[in-house]
KOLBANU-957068 format. One line per 4 residues: their letters; for each residue x, y negated, z of C-alpha. Coordinates in nm, 2 decimals, always signed. Each point is the difference from the previous one (the first is absolute). Example, Ala and Ser with C-alpha at 12.3 -4.5 7.8 and 13.67 -1.06 7.14 Angstrom:
<rs>
AS	+1.23 +0.45 +0.78; +0.14 -0.34 -0.07 .
</rs>
This chain:
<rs>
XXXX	-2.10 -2.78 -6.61; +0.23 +0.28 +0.17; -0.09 +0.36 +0.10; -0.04 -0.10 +0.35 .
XXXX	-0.24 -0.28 -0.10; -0.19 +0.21 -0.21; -0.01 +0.31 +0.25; -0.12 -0.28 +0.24 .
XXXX	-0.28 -0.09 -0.18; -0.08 +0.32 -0.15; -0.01 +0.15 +0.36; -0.25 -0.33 +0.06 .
XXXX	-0.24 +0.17 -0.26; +0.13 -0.19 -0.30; -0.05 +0.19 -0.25; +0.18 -0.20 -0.27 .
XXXX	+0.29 +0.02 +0.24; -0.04 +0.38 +0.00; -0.02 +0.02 -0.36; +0.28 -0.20 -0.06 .
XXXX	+0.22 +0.19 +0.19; -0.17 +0.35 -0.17; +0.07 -0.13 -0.33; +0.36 -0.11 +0.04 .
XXXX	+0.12 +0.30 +0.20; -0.23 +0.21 -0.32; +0.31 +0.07 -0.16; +0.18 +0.14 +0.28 .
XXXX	-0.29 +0.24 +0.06; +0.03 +0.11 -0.36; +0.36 +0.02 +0.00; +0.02 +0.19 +0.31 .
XXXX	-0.31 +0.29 -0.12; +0.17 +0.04 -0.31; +0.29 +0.19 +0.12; -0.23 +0.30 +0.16 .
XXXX	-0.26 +0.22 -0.13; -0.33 +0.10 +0.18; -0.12 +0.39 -0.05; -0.33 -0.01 -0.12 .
XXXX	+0.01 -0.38 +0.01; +0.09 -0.26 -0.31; +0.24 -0.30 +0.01; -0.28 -0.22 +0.03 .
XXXX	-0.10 +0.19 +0.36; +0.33 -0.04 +0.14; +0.01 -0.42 -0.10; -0.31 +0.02 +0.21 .
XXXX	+0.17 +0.14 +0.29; +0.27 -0.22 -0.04; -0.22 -0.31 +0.04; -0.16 +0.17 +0.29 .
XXXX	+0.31 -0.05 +0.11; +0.04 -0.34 -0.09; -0.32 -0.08 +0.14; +0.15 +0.17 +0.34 .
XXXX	+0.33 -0.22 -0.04; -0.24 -0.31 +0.03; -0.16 +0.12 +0.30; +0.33 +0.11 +0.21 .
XXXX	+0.25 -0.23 -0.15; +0.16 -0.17 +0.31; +0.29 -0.29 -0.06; +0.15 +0.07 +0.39 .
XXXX	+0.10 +0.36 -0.22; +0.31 -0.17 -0.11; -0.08 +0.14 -0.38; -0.17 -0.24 -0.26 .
XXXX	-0.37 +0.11 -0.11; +0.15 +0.14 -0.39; +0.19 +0.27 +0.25; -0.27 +0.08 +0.19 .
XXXX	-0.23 +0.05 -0.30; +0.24 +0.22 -0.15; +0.03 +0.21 +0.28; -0.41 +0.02 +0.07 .
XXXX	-0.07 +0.08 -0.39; +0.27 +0.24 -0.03; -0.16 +0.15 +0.32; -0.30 +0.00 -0.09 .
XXXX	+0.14 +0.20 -0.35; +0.16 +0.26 +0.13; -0.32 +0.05 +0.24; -0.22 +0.05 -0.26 .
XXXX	+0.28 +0.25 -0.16; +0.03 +0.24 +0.30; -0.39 +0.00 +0.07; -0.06 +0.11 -0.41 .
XXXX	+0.31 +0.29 +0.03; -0.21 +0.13 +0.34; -0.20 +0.30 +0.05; -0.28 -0.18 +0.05 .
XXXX	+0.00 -0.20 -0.30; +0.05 +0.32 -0.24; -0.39 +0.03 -0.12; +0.03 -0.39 -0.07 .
XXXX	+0.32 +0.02 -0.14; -0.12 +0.30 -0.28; -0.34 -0.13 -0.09; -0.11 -0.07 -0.32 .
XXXX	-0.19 -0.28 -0.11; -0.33 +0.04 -0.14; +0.09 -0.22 -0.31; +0.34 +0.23 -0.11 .
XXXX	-0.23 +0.26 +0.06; -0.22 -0.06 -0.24; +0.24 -0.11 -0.25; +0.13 +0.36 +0.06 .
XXXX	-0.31 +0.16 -0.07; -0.07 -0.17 -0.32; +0.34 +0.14 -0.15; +0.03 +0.30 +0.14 .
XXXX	-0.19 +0.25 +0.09; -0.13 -0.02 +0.33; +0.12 +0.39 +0.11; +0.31 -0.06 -0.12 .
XXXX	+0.05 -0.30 +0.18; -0.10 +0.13 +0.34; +0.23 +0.33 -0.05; +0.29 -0.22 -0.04 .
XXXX	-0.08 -0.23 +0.28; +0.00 +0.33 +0.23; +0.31 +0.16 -0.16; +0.14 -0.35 +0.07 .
XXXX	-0.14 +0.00 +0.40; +0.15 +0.41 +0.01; +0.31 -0.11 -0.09; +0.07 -0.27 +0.27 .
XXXX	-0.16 +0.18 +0.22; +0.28 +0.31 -0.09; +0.27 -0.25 -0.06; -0.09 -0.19 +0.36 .
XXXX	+0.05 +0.35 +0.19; +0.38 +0.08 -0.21; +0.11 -0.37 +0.05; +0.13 -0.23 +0.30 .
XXXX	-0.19 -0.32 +0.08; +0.20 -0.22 -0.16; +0.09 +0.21 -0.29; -0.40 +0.06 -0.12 .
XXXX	-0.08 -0.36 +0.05; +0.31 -0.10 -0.21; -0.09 +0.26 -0.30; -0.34 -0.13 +0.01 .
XXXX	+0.07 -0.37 -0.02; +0.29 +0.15 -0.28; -0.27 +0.21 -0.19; -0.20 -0.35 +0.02 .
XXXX	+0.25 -0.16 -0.22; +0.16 -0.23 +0.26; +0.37 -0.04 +0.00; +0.25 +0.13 +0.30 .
XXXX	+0.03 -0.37 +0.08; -0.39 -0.04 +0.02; -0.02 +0.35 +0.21; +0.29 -0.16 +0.24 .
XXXX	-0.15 -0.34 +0.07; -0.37 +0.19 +0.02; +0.16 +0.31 +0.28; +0.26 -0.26 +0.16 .
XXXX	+0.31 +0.24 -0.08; +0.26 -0.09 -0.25; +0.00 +0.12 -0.37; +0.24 +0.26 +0.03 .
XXXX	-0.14 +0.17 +0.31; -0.31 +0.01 -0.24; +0.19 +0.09 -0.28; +0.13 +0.30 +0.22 .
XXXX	-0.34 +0.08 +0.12; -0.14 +0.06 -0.35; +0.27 +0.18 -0.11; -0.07 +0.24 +0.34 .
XXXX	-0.34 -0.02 -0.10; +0.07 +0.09 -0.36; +0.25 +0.34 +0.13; -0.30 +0.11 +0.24 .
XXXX	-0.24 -0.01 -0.24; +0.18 +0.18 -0.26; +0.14 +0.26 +0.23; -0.37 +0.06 +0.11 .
XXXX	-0.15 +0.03 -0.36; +0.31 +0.26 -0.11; +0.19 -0.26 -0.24; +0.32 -0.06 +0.22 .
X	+0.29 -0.21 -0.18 .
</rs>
């Protein structure tokens, strides 16, 4: 059968149809989420979105577009991505974003001690919280992705700006920071 038969049928309530076309377009998804990273979120969360935004292709997917169905997949899952990206680097999302859960907690506790543990969390959360207030937009959320471990290729696609201009942003970053603490170069 072809996309447009299966959209047909899916659209009909077909629900092997609808499957189908989930599990051949699967890949895409996957393909597509692995290029950007979710704050607070794992890789797994962001294949969600991205069939969310399969799903969504399935639903709107017109032929009278002029595009084929794999095209408009692509665009709706890579939507529905970087979606998901902006709402977890927004304001709103911070207390979400920072939680811990309960189960690294308590695999914290048992080996450390539980004072300890806590004091470094806040020096951790007085530290942003400084570095937030010295740093630009752009240039806190690309040391904190950078500080995370993720590459200036994995802090481009995740911010939408090319690796140099986050390259240059960390190295801005890096100059107001030490300026601030006394150890200029």
């Amino acid at each position: 059968m072809t996309d447009g038969e299966l959209i047909a049928l899916a659209r009909g309530g077909d629900k092997e149809a609808e499957s189908a076309l989930l599990k051949k377009y699967a890949p895409l998804a996957k393909s597509v989420s692995a290029g950007f990273f979710i704050n607070g979120g794992t890789a797994e969360d962001l294949y969600q979105e991205a069939m969310v935004g399969l799903y969504s292709a399935i639903g709107g997917y017109s032929a009278e577009s002029g595009a084929g169905f794999s095209t408009y997949a692509y665009k709706c899952i890579r939507n529905s991505v970087i979606d998901a990206v902006k709402k977890s680097l927004g304001a709103k999302y911070a207390a979400l974003n920072n939680f811990v859960p309960i189960v690294e907690i308590a695999d914290a506790v048992s080996l450390s001690d539980p004072e300890d543990e806590l004091i470094r969390r806040e020096q951790r959360s007085e530290f942003m919280l400084k570095i937030s207030k010295i740093l630009s937009g752009l240039e806190f959320k690309a040391t904190v992705m950078y500080l995370d471990g993720l590459s200036f290729s994995e802090i481009a696609a995740n911010l939408g700006k090319t690796p140099k201009s986050v390259d240059n942003a960390i190295n801005r970053a890096k100059n107001k920071l030490l300026k601030f603490y006394g150890r200029e170069e």
